[in-house]
C-alpha positions as CSV (number, residue, x, y, z in Angstrom):
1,X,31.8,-172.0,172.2
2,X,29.8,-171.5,169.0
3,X,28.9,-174.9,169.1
4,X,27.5,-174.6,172.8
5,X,26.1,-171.7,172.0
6,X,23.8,-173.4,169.1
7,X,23.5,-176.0,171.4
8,X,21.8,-174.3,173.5
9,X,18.9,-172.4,171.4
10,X,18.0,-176.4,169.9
11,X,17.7,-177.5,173.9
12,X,15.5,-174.4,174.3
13,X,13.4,-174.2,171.1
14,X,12.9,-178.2,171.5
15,X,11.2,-178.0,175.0
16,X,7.3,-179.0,174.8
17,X,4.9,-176.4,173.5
18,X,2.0,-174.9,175.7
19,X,-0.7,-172.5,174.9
20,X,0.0,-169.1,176.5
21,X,-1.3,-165.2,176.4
22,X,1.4,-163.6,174.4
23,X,2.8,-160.5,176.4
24,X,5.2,-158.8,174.4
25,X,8.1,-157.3,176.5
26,X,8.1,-154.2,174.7
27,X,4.6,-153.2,176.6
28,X,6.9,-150.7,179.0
29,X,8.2,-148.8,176.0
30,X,7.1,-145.2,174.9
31,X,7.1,-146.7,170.9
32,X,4.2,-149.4,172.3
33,X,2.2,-147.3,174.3
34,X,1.8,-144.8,171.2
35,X,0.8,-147.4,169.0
36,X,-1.5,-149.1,170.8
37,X,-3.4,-145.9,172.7
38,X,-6.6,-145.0,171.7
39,X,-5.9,-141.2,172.1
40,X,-6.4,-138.8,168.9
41,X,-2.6,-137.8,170.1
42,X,0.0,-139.0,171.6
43,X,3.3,-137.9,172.4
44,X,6.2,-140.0,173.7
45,X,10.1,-139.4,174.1
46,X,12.7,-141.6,175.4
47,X,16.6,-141.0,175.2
48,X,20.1,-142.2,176.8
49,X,23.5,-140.8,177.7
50,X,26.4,-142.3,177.9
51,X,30.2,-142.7,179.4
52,X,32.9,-144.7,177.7
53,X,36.2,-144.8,178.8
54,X,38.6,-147.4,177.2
55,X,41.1,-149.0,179.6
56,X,44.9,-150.0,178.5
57,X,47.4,-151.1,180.1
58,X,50.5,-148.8,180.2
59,X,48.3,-146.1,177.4
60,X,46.4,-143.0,178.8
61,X,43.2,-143.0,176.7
62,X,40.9,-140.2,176.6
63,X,36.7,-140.8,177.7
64,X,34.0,-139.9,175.8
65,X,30.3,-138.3,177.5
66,X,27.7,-138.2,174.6
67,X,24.1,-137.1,175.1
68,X,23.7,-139.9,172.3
69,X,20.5,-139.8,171.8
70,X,16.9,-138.0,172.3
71,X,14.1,-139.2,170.8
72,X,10.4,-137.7,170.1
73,X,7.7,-139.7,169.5
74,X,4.4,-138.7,167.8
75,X,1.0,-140.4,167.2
76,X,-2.1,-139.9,165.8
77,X,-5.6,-141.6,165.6
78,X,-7.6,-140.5,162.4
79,X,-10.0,-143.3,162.9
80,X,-10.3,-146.7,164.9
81,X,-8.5,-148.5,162.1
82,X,-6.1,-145.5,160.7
83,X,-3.0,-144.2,162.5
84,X,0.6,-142.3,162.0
85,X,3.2,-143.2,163.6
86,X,6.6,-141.0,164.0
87,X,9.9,-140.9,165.6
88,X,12.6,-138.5,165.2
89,X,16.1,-138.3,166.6
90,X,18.5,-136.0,168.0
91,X,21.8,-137.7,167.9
92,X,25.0,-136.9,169.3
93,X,23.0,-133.5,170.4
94,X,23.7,-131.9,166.6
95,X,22.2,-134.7,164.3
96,X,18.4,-135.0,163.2
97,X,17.2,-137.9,162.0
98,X,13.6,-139.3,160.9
99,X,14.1,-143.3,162.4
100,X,10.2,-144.2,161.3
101,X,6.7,-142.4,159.8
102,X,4.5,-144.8,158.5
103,X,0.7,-145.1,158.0
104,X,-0.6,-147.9,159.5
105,X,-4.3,-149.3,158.7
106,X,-5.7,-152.2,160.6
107,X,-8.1,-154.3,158.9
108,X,-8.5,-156.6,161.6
109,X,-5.6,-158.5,163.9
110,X,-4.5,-160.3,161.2
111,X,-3.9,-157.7,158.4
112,X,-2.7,-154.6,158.6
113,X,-1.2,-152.6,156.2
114,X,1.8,-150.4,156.8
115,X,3.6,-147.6,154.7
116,X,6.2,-145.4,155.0
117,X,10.0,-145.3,156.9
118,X,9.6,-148.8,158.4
119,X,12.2,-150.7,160.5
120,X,13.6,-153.2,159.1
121,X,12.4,-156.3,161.3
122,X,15.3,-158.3,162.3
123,X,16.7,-159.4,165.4
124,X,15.5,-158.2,168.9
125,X,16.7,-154.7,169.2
126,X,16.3,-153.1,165.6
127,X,12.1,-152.5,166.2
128,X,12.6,-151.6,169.8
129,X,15.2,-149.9,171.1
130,X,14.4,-147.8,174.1
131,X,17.5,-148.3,176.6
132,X,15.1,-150.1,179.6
133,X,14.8,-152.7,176.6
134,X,17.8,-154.0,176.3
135,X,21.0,-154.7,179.0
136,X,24.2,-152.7,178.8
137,X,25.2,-149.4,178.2
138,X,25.8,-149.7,174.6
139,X,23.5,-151.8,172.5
140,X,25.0,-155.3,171.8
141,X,27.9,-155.5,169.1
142,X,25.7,-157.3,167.0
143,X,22.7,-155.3,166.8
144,X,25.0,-152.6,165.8
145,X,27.4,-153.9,163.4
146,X,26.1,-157.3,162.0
147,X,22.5,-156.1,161.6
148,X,23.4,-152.2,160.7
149,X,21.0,-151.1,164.1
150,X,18.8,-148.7,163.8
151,X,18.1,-149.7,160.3
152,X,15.0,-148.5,158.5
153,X,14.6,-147.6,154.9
154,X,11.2,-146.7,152.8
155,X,9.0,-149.2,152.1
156,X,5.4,-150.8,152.2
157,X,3.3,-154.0,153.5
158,X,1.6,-156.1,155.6
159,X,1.9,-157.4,159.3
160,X,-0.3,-159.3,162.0
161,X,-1.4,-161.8,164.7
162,X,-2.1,-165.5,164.1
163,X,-3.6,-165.7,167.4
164,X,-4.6,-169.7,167.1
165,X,-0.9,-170.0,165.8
166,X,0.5,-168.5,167.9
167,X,2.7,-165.9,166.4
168,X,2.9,-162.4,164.4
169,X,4.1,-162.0,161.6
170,X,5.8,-158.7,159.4
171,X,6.7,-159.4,155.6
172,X,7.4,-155.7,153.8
173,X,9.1,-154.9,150.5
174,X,11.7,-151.9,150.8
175,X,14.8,-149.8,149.4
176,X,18.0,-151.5,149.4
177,X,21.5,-150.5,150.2
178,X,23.0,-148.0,148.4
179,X,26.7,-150.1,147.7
180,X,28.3,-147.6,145.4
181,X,28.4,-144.3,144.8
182,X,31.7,-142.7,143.3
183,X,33.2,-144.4,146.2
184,X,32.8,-147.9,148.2
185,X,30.1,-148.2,150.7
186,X,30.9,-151.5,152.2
187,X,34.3,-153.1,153.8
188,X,35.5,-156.0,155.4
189,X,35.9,-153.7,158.7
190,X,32.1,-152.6,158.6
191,X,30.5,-154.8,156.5
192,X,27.3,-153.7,155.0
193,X,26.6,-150.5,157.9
194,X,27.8,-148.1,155.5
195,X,25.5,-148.7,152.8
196,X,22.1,-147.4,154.5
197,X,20.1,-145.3,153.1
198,X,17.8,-144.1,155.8
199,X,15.0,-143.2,153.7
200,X,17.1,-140.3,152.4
201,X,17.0,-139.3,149.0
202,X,17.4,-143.4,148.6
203,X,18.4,-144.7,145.2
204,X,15.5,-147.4,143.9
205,X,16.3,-149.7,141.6
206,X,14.9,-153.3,142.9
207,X,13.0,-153.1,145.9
208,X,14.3,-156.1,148.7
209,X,12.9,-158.1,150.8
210,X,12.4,-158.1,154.8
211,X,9.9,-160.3,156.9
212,X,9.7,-162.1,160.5
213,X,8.1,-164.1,162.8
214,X,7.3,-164.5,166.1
215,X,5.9,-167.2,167.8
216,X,5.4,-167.8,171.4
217,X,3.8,-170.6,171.9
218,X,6.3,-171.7,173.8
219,X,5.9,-171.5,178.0
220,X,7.9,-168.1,178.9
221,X,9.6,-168.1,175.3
222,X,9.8,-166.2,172.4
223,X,11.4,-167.2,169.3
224,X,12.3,-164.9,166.4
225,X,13.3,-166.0,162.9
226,X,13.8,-163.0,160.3
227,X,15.6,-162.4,157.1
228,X,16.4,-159.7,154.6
229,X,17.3,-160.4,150.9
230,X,18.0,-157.6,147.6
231,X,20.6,-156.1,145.3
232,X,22.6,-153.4,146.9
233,X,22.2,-150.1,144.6
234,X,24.7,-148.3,142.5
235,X,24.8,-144.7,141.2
236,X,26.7,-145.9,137.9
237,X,23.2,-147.5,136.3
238,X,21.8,-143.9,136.8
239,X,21.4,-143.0,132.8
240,X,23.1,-146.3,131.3
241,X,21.7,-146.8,127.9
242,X,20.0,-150.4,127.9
243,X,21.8,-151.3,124.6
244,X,26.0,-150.9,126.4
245,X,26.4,-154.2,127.6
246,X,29.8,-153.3,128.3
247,X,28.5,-150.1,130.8
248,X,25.9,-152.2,131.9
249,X,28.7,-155.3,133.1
250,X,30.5,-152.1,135.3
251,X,27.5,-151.1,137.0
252,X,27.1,-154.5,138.0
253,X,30.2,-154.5,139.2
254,X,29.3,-151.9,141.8
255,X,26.5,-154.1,143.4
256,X,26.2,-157.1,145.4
257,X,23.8,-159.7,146.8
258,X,22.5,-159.4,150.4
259,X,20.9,-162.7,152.3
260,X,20.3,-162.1,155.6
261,X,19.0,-164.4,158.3
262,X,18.8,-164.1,161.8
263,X,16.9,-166.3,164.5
264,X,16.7,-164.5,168.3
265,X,15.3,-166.2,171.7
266,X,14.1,-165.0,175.0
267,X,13.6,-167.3,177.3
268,X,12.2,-166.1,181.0
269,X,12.7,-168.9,184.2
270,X,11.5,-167.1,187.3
271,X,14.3,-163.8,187.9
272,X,16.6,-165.1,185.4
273,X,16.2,-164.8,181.6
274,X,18.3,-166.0,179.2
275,X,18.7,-164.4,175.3
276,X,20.5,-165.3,172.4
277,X,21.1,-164.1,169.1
278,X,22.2,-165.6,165.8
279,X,22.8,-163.8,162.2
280,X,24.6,-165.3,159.2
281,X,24.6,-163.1,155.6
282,X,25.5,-164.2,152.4
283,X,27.2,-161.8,150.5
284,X,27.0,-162.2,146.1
285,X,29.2,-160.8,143.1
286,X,31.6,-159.6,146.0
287,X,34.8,-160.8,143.9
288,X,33.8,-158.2,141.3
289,X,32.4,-155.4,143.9
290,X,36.0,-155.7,145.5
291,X,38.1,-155.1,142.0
292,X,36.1,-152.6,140.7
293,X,35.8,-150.3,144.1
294,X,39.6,-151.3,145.8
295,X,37.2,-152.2,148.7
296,X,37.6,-155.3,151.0
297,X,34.1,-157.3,151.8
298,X,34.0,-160.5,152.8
299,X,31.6,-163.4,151.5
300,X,30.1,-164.0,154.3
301,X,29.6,-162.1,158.1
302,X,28.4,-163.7,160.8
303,X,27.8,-162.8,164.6
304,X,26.1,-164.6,167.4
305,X,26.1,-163.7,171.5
306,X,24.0,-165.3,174.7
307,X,23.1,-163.1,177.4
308,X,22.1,-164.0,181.1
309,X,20.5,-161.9,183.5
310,X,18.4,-161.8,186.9
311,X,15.6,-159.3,188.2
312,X,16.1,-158.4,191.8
313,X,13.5,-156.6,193.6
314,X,14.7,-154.1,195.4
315,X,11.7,-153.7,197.9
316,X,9.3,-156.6,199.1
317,X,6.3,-156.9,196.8
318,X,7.2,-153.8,194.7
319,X,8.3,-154.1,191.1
320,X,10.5,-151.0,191.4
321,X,13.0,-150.0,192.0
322,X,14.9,-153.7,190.7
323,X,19.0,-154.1,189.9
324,X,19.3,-156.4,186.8
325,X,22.7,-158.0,187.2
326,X,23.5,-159.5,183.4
327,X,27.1,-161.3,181.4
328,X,26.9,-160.9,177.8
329,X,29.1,-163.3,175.2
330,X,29.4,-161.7,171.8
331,X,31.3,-163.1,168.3
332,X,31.1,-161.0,165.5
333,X,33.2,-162.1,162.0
334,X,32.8,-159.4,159.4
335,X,35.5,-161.6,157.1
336,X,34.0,-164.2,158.0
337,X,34.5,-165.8,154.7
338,X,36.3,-164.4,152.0
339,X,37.2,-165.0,148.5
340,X,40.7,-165.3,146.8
341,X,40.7,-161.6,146.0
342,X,41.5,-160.5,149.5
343,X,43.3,-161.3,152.2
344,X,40.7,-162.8,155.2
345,X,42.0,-160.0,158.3
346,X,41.5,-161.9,161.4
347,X,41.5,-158.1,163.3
348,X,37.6,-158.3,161.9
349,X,37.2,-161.4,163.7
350,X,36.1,-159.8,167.4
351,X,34.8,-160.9,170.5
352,X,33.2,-158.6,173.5
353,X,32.3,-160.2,177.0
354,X,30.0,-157.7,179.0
355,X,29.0,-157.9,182.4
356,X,27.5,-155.3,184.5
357,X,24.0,-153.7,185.6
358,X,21.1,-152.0,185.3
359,X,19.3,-150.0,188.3
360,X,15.8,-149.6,187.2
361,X,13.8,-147.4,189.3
362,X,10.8,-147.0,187.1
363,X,9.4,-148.6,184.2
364,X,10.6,-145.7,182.5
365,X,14.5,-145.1,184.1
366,X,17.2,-146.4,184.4
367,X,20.8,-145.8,185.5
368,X,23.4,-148.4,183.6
369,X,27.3,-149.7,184.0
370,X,29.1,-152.5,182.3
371,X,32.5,-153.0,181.6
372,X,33.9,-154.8,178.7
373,X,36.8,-157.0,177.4
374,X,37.3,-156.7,173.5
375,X,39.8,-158.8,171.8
376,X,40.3,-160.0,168.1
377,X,41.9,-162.5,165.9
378,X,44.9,-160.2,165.7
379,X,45.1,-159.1,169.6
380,X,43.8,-162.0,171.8
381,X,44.9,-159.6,174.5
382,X,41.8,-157.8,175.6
383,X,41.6,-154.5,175.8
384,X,39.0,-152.9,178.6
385,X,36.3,-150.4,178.3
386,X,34.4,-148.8,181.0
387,X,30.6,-147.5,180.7
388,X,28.6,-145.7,182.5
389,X,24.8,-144.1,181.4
390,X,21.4,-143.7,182.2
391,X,18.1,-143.5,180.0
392,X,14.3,-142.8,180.4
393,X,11.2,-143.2,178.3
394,X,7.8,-141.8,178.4
């Protein structure tokens, strides 16, 4: 299957290349309009509810409804070439969260300059989220526990168009993880999630790395390729006299290498478009990290899925209301390798198959259900999980 699946994005990416006008998909999203309007303010808001209820044979489970999330944009235009940006979350209906505010100044379409709590650009769903974006109830497994969705840290840098090219690019130096602080932030189960800092009081030691591109020269494709590379941080170096090598040799203990690399298609043939994801990171000084915090990370975690799905037109020569029928395959392996220190648990080893749909009524609505079969290395008997929700943006 993996192979097939790998397969598959070469076929795609190897197809002839043709001049096109690039029209990103994220034009009917609230985050898009706000950027790109030329109003002094603008205000936006988008949010989703949801319905899971997990379905076993011969075991009464509970459900679970969760207003899980609202969302308020903000916008404003000091000049043609300055603008804020900001987005802030109610989560779970308690939680408050700031997800981006950043400064953005546009020199022209090929440099701007961006500062501020940035997300981190990697796969599809990270940068744009807004539930008429993406199929499903839930995001996808992997933009949620392979690349730690919705990720965004403080940082600074540049982004832009290539137009002859063909693509855009991001490239932005950031805060890292923070991997250690009196206790484990990182396991085998969860991999690297657990270390965010979310632009909160975030330990700085050495800044990473984050970039992508996107290039769509390509007939009815876009191709992604994005990575992420630093030192997770550690609270132990916090007052460590230069001079202790043998303080200094703990606190490095309590960090570990991150290289992340992901590469993400889209791929539109008349109703039916086709999208896959792939994400592989490397994972350093994770033999020591595991002694030194009892903790269980693997070497390497790795996660992939491909997703079809069809646009039906509900009424004759109206875009709206449309159903969006869609199958999703997803492999996730958060032990994916592992050293001789621990145990490789196959439980971490997962797979999800998703099918369901989406009635859209508006560019702005939509009303969602899926149901899903989740099995692991451990259980190859699937377990089922029903979900219902709806979301909006404006």
């Amino acid at each position: 299957m993996r192979q097939l699946f790998f397969y598959t994005l070469l076929f795609c990416s190897s197809m002839s290349i043709n001049a096109q006008v690039f029209i990103d998909t994220t034009v009917n999203s609230s985050t898009k309009k706000i950027q790109t309007s030329s109003n002094k303010l603008s205000i936006g808001s988008y949010g989703e509810a949801h319905y899971n209820a997990p379905i076993e044979k011969n075991t009464l489970r509970n459900g679970k409804a969760d207003l899980h999330r609202i969302i308020l944009f903000m916008g404003y235009q000091y000049s043609k070439k300055l603008q804020f940006f900001t987005e802030i979350e109610f989560e779970h209906a308690t939680k408050i969260e700031v997800e981006q505010a950043f400064l953005n100044y546009k020199f022209n379409s090929l440099i701007n300059f961006k500062a501020g709590v940035l997300l981190i650009p990697v796969g599809m769903v990270n940068e744009f989220h807004e539930p008429t974006l993406f199929n499903g109830v839930e995001r996808p497994s992997i933009d949620t526990y392979v690349i730690p969705t919705t990720w965004r840290e403080l940082g600074l840098g540049f982004h832009g168009l290539v137009k002859k090219a063909n693509f855009k690019y991001q490239l932005y130096v950031v805060n890292g993880f923070n991997g250690y602080d009196g206790a484990a932030k990182f396991s085998g189960k969860s991999g690297i999630r657990g270390g965010r800092q979310k632009a909160a009081n975030a330990i700085v030691r050495t800044p990473s790395v984050t970039g992508k591109v996107t290039f769509f020269g390509i007939k009815n494709v876009r191709l992604g390729l994005s990575g992420y590379f630093g030192k997770s941080e550690s609270t132990i170096y916090n007052g460590l006299n230069r001079d202790s090598s043998f303080l200094i040799a703990q606190a490095d203990s309590s960090s570990i290498g991150i290289a992340l690399a992901s590469f993400n298609i889209d791929y539109s043939i008349g109703k039916f478009k086709i999208r896959g994801e792939g994400i592989i990171t490397s994972l350093s000084n994770t033999d020591q990290y595991n002694v030194f915090t009892s903790s269980n990370i693997g070497k390497q975690i790795m996660g992939y899925y491909g997703e079809l799905s069809y646009k039906h037109l509900l009424k004759k020569k109206q875009q709206y209301p449309q159903l969006i029928p869609f199958v999703r395959y997803e492999n996730y392996d958060t032990h994916y390798k592992t050293s001789n220190v621990i145990t490789k648990n196959n439980s971490y080893n997962r797979e999800v198959l998703t099918a369901g749909a989406g009635l859209q009524l508006s560019p702005g609505t939509i009303f969602k259900f899926d149901y899903q079969w989740l099995k692991n290395g451990s259980n190859p008997r699937p377990t089922g999980l029903l979900n219902v929700g709806f979301g909006y943006w404006f």
